[in-house]
gemmi code that builds the backbone of each chain (N, CA, C; Angstrom):
import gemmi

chains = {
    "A": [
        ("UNK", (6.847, 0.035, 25.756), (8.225, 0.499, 25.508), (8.237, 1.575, 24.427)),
        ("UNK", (9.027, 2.873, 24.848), (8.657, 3.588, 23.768), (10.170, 3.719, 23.721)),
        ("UNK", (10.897, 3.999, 21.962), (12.079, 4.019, 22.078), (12.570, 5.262, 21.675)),
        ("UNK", (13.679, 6.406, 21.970), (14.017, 7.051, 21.798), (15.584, 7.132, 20.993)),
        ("UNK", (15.183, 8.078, 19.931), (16.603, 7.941, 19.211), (17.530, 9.623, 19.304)),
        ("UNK", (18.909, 9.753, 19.530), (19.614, 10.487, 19.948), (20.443, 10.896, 18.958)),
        ("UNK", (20.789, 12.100, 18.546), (21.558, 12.802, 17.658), (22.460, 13.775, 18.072)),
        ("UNK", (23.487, 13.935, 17.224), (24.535, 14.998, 17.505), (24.804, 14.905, 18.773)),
        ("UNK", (25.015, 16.417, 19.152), (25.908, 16.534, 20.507), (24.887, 15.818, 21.949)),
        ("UNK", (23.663, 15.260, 21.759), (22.465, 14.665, 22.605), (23.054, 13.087, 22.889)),
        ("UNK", (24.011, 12.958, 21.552), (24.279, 11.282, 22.124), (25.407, 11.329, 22.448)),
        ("UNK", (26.651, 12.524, 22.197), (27.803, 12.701, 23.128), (27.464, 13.041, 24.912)),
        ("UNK", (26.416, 13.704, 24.805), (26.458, 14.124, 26.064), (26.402, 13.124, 27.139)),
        ("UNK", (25.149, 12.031, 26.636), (25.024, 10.411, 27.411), (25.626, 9.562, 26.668)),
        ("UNK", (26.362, 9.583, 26.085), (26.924, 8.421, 25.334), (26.136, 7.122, 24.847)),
        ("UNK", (25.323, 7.471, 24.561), (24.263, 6.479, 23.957), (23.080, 7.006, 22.681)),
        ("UNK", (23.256, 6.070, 22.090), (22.620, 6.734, 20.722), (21.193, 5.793, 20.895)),
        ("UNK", (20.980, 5.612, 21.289), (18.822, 5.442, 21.514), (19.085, 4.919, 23.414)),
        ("UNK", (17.405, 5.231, 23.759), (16.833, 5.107, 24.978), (15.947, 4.219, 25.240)),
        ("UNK", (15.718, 3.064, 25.846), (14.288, 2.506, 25.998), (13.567, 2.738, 27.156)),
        ("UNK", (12.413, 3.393, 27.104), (11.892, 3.751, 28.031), (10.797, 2.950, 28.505)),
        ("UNK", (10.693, 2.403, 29.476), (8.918, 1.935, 29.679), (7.769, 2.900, 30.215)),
        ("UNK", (7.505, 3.386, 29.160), (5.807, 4.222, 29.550), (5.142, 4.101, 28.564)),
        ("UNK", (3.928, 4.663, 28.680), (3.081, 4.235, 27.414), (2.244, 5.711, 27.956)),
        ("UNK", (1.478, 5.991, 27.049), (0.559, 7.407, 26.534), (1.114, 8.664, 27.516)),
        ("UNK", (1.993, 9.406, 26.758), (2.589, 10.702, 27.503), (2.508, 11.381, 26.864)),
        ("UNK", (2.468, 12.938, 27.146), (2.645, 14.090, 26.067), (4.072, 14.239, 25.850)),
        ("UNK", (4.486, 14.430, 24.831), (5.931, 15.026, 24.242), (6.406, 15.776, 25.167)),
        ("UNK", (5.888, 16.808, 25.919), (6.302, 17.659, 26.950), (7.166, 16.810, 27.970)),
        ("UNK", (5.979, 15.556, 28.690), (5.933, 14.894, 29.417), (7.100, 13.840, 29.425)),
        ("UNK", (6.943, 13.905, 28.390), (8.392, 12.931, 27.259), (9.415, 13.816, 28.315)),
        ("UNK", (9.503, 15.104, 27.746), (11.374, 15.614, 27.663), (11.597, 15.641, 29.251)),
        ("UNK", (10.260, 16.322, 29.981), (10.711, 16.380, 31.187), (11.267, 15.453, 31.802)),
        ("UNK", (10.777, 13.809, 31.809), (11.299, 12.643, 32.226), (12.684, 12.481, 31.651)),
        ("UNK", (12.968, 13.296, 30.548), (13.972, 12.351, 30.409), (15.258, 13.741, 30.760)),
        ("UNK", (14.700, 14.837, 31.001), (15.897, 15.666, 31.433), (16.359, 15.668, 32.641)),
        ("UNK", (15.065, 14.832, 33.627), (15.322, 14.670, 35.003), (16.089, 13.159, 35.071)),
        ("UNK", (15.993, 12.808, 34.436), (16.798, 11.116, 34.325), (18.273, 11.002, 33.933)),
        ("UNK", (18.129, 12.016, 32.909), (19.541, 11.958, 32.024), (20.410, 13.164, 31.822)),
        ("UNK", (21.898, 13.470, 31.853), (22.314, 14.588, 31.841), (22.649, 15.373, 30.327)),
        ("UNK", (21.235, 15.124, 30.035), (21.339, 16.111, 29.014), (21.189, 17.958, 29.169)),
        ("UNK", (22.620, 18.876, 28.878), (22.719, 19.816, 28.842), (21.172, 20.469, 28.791)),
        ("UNK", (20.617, 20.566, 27.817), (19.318, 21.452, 27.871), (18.300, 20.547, 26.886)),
        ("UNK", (16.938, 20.282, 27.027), (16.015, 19.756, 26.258), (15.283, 20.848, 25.582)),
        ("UNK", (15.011, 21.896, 25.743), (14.314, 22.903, 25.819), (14.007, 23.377, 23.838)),
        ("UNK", (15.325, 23.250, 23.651), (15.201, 23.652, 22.378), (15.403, 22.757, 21.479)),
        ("UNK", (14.806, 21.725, 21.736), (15.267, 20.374, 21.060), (13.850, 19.965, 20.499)),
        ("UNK", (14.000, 19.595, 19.160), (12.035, 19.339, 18.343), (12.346, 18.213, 18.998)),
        ("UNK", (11.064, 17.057, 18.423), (10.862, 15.863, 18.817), (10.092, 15.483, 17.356)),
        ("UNK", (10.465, 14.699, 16.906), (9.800, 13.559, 16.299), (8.983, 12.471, 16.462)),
        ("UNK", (8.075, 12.359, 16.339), (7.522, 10.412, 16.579), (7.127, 10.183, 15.772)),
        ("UNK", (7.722, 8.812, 15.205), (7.849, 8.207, 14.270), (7.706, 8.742, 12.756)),
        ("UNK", (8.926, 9.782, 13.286), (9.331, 10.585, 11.981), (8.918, 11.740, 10.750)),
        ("UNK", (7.892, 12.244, 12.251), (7.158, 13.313, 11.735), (7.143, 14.145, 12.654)),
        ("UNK", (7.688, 15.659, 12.888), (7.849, 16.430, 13.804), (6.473, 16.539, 14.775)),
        ("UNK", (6.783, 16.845, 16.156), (5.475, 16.625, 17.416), (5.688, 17.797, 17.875)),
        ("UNK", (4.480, 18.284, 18.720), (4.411, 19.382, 19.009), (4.582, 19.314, 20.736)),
        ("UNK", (4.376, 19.633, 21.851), (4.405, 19.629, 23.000), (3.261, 18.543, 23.809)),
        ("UNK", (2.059, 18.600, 22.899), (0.962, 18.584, 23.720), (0.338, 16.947, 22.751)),
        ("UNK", (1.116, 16.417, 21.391), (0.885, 15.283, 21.195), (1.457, 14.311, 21.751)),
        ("UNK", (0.756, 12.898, 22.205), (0.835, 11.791, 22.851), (1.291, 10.940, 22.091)),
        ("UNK", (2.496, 10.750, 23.100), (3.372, 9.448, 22.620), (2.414, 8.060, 23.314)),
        ("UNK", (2.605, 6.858, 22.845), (2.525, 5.810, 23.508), (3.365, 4.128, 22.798)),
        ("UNK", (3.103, 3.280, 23.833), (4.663, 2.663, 23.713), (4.297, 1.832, 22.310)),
        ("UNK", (5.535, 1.571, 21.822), (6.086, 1.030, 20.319), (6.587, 2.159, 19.311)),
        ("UNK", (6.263, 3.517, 19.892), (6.436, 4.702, 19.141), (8.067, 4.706, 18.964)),
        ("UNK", (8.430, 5.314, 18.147), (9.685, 5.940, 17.902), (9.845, 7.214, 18.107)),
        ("UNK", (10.879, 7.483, 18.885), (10.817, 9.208, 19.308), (11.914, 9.631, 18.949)),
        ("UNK", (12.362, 10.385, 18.251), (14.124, 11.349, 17.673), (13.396, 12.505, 18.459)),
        ("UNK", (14.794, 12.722, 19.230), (15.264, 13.848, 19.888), (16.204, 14.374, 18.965)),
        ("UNK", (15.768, 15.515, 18.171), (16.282, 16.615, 17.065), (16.902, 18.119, 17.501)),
        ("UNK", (17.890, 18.018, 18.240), (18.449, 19.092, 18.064), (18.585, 20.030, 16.850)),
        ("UNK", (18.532, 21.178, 17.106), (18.255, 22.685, 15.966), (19.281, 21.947, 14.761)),
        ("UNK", (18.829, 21.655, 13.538), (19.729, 21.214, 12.451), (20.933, 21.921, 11.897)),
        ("UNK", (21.729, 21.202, 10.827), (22.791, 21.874, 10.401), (23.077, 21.440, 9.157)),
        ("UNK", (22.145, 21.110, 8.570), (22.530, 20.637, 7.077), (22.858, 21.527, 6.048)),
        ("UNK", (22.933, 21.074, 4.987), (23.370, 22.041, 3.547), (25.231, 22.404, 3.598)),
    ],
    "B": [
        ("UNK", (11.904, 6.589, -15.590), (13.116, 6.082, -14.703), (12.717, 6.183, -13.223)),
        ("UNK", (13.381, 5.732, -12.217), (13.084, 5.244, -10.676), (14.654, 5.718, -10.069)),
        ("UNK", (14.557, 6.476, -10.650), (15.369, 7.411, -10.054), (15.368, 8.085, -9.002)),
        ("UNK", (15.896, 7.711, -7.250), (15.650, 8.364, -6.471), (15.900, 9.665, -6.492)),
        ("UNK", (15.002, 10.762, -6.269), (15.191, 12.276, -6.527), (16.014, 12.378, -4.841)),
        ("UNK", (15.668, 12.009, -4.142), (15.941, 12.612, -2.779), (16.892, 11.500, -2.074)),
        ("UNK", (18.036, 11.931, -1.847), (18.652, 11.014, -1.375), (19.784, 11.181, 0.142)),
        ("UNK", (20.233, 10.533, 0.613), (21.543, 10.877, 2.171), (21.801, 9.895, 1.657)),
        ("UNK", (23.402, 10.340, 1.245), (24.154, 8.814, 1.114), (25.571, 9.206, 1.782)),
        ("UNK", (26.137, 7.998, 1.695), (28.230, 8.435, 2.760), (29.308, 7.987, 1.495)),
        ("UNK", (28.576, 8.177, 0.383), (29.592, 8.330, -1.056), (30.135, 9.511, -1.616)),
        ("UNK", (30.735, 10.004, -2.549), (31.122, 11.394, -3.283), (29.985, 11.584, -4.129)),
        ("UNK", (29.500, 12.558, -3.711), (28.212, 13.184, -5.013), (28.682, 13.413, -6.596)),
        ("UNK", (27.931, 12.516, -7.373), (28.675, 13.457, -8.450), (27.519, 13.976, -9.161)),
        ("UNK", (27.714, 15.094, -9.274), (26.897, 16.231, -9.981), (26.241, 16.221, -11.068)),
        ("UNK", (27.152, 15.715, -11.886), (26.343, 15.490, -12.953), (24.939, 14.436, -13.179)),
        ("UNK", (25.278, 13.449, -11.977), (24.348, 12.183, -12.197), (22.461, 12.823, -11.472)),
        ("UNK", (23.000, 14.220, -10.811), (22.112, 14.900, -10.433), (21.385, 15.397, -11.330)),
        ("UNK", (21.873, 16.570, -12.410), (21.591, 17.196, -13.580), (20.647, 16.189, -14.475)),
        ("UNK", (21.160, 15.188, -14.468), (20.692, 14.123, -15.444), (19.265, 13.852, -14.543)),
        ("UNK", (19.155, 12.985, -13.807), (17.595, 12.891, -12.966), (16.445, 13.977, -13.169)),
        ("UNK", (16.845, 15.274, -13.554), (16.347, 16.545, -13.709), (15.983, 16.972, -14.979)),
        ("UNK", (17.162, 16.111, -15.888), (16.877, 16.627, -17.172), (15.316, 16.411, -18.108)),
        ("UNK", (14.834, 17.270, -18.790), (13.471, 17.091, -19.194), (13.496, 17.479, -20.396)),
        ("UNK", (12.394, 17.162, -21.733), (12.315, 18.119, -23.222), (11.401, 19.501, -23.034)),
        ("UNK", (10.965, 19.057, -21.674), (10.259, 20.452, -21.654), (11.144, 21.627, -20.616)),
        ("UNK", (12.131, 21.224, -20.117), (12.895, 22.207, -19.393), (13.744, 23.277, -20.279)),
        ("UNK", (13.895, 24.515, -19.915), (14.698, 25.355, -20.517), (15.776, 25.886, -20.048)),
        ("UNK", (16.108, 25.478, -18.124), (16.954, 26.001, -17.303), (17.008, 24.727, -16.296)),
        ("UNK", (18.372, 24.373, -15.747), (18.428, 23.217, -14.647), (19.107, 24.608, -14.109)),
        ("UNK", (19.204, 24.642, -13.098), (20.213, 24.917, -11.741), (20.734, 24.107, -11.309)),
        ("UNK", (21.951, 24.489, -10.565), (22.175, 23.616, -9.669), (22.975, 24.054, -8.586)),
        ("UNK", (23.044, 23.344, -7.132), (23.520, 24.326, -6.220), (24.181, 23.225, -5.755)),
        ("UNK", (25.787, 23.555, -5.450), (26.545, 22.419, -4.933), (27.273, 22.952, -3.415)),
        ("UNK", (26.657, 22.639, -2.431), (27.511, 22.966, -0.654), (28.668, 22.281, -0.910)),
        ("UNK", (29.514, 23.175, -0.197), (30.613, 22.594, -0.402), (31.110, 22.971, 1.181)),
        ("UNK", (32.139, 22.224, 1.909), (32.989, 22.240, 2.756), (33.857, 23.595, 2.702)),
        ("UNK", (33.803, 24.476, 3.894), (34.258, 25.763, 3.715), (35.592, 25.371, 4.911)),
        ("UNK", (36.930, 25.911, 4.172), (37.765, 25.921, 5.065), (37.876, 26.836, 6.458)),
        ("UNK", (37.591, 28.166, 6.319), (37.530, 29.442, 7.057), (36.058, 29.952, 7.894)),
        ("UNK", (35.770, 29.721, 8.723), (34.262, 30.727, 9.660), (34.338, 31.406, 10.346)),
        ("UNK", (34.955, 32.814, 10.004), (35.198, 33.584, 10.583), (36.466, 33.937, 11.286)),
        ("UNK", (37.523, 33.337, 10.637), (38.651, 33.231, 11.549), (39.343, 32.318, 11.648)),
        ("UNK", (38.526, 31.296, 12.445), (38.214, 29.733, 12.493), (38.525, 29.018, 11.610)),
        ("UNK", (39.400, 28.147, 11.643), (39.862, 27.539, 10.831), (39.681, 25.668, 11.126)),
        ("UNK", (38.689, 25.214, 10.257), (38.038, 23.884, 9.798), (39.445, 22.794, 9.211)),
        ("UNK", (39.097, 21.844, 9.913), (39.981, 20.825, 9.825), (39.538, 19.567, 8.694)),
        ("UNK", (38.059, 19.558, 9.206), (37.323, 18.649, 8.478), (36.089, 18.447, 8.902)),
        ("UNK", (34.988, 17.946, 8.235), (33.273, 17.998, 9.257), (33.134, 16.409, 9.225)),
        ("UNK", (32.037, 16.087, 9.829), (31.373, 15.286, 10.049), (30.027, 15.423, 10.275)),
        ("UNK", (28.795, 14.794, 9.192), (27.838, 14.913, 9.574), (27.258, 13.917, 9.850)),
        ("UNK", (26.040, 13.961, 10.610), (24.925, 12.523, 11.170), (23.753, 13.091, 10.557)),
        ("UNK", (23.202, 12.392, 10.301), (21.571, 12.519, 10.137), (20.680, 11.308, 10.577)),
        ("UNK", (19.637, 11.561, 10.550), (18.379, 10.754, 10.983), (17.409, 10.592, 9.682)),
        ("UNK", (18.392, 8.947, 8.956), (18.269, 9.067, 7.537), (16.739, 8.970, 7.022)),
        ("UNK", (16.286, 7.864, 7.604), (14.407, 7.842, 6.418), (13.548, 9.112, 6.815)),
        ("UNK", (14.129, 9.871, 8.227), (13.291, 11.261, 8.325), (14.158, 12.193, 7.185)),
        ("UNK", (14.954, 12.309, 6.981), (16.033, 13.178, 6.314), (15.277, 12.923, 4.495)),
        ("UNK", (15.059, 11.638, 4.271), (14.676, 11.432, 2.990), (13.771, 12.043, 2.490)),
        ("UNK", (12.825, 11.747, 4.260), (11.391, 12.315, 4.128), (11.145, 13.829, 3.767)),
        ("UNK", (11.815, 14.092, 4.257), (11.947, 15.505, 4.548), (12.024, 16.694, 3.202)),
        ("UNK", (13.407, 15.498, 2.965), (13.995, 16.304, 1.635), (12.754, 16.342, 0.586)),
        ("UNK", (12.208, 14.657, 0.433), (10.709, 15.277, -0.412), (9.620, 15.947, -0.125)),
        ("UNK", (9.513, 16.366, 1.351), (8.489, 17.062, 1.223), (8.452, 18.594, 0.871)),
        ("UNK", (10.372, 18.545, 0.773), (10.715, 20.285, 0.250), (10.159, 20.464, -1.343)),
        ("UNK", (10.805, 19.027, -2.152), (10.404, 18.606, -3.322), (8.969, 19.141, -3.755)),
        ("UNK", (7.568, 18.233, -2.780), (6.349, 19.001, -2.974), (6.025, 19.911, -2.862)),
        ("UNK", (6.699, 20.674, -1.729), (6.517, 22.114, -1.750), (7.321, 22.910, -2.675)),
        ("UNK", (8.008, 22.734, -3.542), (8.805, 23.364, -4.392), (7.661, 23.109, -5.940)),
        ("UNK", (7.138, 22.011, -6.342), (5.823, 21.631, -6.930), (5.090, 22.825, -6.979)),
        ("UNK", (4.207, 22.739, -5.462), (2.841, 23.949, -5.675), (3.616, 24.742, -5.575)),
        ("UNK", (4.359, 25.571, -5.458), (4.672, 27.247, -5.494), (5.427, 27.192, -7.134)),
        ("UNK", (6.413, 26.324, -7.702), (6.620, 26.606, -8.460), (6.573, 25.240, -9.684)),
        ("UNK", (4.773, 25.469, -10.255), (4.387, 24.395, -10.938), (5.474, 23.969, -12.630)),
        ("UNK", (5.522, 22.300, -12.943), (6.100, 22.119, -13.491), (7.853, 22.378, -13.233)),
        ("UNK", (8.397, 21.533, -12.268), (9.549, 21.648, -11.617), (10.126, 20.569, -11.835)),
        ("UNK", (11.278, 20.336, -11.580), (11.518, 18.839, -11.623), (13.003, 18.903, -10.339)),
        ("UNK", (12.758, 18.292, -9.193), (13.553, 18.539, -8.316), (14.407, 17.352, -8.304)),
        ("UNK", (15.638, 17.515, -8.032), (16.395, 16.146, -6.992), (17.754, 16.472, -6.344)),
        ("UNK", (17.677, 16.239, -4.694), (18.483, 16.465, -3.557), (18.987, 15.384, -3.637)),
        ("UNK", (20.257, 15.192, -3.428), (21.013, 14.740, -2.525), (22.090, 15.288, -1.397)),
        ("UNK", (22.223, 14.932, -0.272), (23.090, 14.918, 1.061), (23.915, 14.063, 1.315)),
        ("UNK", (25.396, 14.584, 1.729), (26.308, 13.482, 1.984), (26.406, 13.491, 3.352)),
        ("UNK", (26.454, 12.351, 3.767), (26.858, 12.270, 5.231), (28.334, 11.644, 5.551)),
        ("UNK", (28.857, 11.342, 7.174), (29.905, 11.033, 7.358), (30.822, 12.010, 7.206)),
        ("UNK", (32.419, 11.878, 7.266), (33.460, 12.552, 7.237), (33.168, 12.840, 6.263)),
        ("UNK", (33.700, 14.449, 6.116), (34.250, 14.791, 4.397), (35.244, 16.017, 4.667)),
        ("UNK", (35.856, 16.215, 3.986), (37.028, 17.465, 4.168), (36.895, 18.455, 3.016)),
        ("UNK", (37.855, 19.353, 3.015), (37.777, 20.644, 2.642), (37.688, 20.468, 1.654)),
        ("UNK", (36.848, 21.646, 0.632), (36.433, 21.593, -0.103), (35.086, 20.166, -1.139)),
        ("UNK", (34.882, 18.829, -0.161), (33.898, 18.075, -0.709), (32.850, 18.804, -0.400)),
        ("UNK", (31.847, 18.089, -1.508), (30.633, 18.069, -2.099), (29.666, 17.670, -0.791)),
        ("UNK", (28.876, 18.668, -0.038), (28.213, 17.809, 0.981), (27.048, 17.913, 0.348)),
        ("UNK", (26.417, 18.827, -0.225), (24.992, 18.284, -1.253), (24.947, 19.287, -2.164)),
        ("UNK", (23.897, 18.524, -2.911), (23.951, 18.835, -4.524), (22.188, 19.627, -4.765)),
        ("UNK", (21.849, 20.124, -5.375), (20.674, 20.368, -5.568), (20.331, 20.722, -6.799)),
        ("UNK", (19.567, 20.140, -7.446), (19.348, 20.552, -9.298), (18.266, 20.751, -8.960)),
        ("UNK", (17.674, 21.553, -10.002), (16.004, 22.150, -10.460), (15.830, 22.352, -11.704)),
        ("UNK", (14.911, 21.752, -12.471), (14.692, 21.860, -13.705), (13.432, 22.745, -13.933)),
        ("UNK", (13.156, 23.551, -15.200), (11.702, 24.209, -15.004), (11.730, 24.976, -16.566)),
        ("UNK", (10.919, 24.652, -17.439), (10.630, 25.628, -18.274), (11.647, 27.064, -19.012)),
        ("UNK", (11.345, 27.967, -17.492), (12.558, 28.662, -17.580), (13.096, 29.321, -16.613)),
        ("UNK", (14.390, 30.037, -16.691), (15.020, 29.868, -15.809), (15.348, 30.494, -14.431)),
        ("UNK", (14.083, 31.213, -14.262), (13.782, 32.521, -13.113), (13.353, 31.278, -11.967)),
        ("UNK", (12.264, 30.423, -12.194), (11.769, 29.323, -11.032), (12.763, 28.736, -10.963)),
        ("UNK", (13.906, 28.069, -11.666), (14.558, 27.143, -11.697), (15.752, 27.814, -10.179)),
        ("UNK", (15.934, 29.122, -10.619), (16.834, 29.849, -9.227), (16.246, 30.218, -8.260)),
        ("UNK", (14.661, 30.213, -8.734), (14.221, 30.625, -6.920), (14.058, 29.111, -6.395)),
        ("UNK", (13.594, 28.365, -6.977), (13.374, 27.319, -6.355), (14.340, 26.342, -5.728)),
        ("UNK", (15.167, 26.682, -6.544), (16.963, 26.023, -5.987), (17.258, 26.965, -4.138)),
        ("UNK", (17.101, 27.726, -4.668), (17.982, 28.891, -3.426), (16.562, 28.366, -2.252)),
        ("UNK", (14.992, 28.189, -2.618), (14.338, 27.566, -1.494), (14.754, 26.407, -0.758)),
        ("UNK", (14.995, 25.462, -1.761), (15.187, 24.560, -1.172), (16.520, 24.066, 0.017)),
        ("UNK", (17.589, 25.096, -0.482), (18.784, 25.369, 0.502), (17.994, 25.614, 1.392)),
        ("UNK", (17.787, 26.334, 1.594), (16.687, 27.406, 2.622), (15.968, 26.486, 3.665)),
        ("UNK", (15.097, 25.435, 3.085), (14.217, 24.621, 3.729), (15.478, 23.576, 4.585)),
        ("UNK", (16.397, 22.693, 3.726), (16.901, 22.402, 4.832), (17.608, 22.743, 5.396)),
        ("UNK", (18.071, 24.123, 5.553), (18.793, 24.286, 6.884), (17.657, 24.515, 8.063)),
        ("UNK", (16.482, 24.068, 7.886), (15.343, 24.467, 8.673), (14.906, 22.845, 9.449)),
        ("UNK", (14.146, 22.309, 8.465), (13.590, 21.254, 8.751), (14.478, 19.362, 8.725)),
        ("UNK", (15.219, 19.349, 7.506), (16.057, 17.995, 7.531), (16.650, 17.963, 8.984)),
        ("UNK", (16.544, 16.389, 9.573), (17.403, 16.596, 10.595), (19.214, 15.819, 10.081)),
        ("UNK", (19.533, 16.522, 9.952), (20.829, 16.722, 9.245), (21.634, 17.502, 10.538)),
        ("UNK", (22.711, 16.932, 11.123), (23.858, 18.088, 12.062), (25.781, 17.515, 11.406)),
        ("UNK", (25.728, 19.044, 11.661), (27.280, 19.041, 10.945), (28.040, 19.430, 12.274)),
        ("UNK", (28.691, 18.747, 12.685), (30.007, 18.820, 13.081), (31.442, 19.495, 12.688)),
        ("UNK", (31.870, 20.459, 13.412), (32.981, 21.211, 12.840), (33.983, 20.636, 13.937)),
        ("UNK", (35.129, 19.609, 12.540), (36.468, 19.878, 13.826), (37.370, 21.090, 12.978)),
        ("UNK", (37.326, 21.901, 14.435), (38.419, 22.997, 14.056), (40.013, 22.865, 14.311)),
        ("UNK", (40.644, 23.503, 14.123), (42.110, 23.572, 14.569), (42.278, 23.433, 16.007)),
        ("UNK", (40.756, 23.809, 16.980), (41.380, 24.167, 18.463), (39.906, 23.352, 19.193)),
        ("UNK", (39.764, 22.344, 18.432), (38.502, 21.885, 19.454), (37.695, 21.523, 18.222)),
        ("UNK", (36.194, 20.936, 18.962), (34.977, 20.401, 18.027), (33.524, 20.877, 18.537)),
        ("UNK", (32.507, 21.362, 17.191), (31.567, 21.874, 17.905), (30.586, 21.217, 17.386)),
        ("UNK", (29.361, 20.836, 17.749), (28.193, 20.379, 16.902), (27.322, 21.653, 16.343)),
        ("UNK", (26.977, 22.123, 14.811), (26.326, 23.308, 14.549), (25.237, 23.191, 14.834)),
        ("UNK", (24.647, 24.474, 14.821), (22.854, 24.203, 15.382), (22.190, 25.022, 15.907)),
        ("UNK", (22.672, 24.705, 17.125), (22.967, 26.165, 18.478), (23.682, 26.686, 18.966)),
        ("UNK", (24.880, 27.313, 17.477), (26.060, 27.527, 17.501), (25.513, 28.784, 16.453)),
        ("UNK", (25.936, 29.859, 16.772), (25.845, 31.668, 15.809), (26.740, 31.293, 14.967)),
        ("UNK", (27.672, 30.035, 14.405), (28.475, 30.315, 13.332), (27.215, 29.825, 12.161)),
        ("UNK", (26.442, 29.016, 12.491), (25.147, 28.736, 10.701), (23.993, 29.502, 10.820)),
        ("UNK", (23.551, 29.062, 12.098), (22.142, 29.615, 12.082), (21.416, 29.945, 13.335)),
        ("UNK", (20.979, 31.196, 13.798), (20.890, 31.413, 15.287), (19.401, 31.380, 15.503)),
        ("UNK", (18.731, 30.268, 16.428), (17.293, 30.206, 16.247), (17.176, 31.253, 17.925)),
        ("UNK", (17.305, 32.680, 17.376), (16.876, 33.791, 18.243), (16.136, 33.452, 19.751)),
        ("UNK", (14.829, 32.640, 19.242), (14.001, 32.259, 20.066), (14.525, 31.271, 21.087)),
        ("UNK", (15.057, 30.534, 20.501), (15.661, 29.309, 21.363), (15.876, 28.283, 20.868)),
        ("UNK", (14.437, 27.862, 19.694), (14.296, 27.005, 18.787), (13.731, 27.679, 17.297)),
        ("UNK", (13.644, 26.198, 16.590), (12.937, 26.562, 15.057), (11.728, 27.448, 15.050)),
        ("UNK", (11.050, 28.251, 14.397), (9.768, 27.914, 14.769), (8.939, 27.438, 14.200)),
        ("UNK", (7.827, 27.098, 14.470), (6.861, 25.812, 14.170), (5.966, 25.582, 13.112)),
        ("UNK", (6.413, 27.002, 12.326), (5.810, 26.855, 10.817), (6.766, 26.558, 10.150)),
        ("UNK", (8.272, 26.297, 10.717), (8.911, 25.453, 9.649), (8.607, 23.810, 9.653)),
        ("UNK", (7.941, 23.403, 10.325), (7.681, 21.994, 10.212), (5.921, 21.623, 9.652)),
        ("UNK", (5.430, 22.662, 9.185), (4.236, 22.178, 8.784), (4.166, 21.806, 7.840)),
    ],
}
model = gemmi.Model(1)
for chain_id, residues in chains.items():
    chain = gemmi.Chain(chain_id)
    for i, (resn, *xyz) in enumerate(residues, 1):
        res = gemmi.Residue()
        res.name, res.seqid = resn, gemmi.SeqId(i, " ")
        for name, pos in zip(("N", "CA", "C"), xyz):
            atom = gemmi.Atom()
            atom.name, atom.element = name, gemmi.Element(name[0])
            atom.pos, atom.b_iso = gemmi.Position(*pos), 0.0
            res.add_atom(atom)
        chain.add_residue(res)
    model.add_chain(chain)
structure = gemmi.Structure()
structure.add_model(model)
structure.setup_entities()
């Protein structure tokens, strides 16, 4: 189970603020694609990724118990 | 003292309790940089924000601006805080002090650290306007990531 957590306009769009997914060892890539074909999220494309709270790049492997934030472009300060 | 330097909290910042965390006998200059809630963007007229964050990454984050504010500008003494939740016009959404010797690092290092998180914290502000609500981000009113996204030397 890998779990995914949802921010800003990502958890208006599905109305749900985390995901549980069952897969285990995927690339981050592999990550968004599944979940843009699953879920109607507007665009994944420009969205970082986190696991377990340290920014991921495309090509690092998630696997299950991980924590994944889906980080839309920030807005702080 | 155990003084958290880096903090996201959904209270009123108060400024001074910032200054103080910072204060040192060897400092000669604190800064301090206070965001504040802007009524007007361009026209646009702000009702009130709302922000979310993705708090123990947000904490994280904020200190690792902290260390990097360290090696570039040695003998520093940093501490962030971020408010989250509703806040309206004119509140305090974060605070930023810098302490240092003297007082040339103390302003570059302040104005970096703005800098860093509008980059890396995952921090999103919400604008309700007079005529609707937008999430900022990938919105040309803060910050336009040209490319599509960040890019990837802001997260190293």
């Amino acid at each position: 189970m890998i779990t995914i957590l949802l921010f800003a306009q990502l958890q208006e769009e599905i109305s749900k603020d985390r995901i549980e997914l069952h897969a285990d060892h995927l690339t981050v890539r592999e990550l968004k694609d599944n979940l843009q074909k699953e879920y109607p999220f507007s665009r994944l494309d420009s969205v970082m990724v986190a696991v377990n709270e340290v920014y991921a790049l495309d090509h690092d492997i998630v696997t299950a118990g991980d924590v994944v934030a889906l980080i839309p472009p920030v807005s702080g300060g | 003292m155990m003084d958290n330097l880096f903090e996201v909290v959904d209270k009123p910042i108060v400024v001074e309790e910032l200054v103080k965390k910072v204060e040192r006998r060897e400092a000669g200059a604190i800064t301090t940089f206070i965001g504040t809630v802007r009524e007007w963007t361009k026209g646009r007229r702000t009702m009130y924000l709302e922000y979310q964050a993705y708090v123990p990454m947000a904490v994280k984050m904020l200190t690792k601006i902290g260390e990097e504010i360290t090696l570039e500008w040695p003998n520093t003494k940093v501490a962030i805080t971020h408010r989250i939740g509703r806040l309206n016009i004119s509140d305090i959404a974060v605070v930023i002090a810098v302490s240092t010797p003297h007082r040339k690092a103390a302003y570059e290092a302040n104005e970096y650290a703005i800098e860093r998180i509008k980059q890396i914290v995952p921090i999103w502000k919400k604008e309700h306007w007079e005529d609707g609500e937008t999430w900022i981000g990938d919105q040309l009113e803060n910050k336009a990531y040209t490319s599509g996204k960040p890019n990837m030397e802001d997260f190293q």
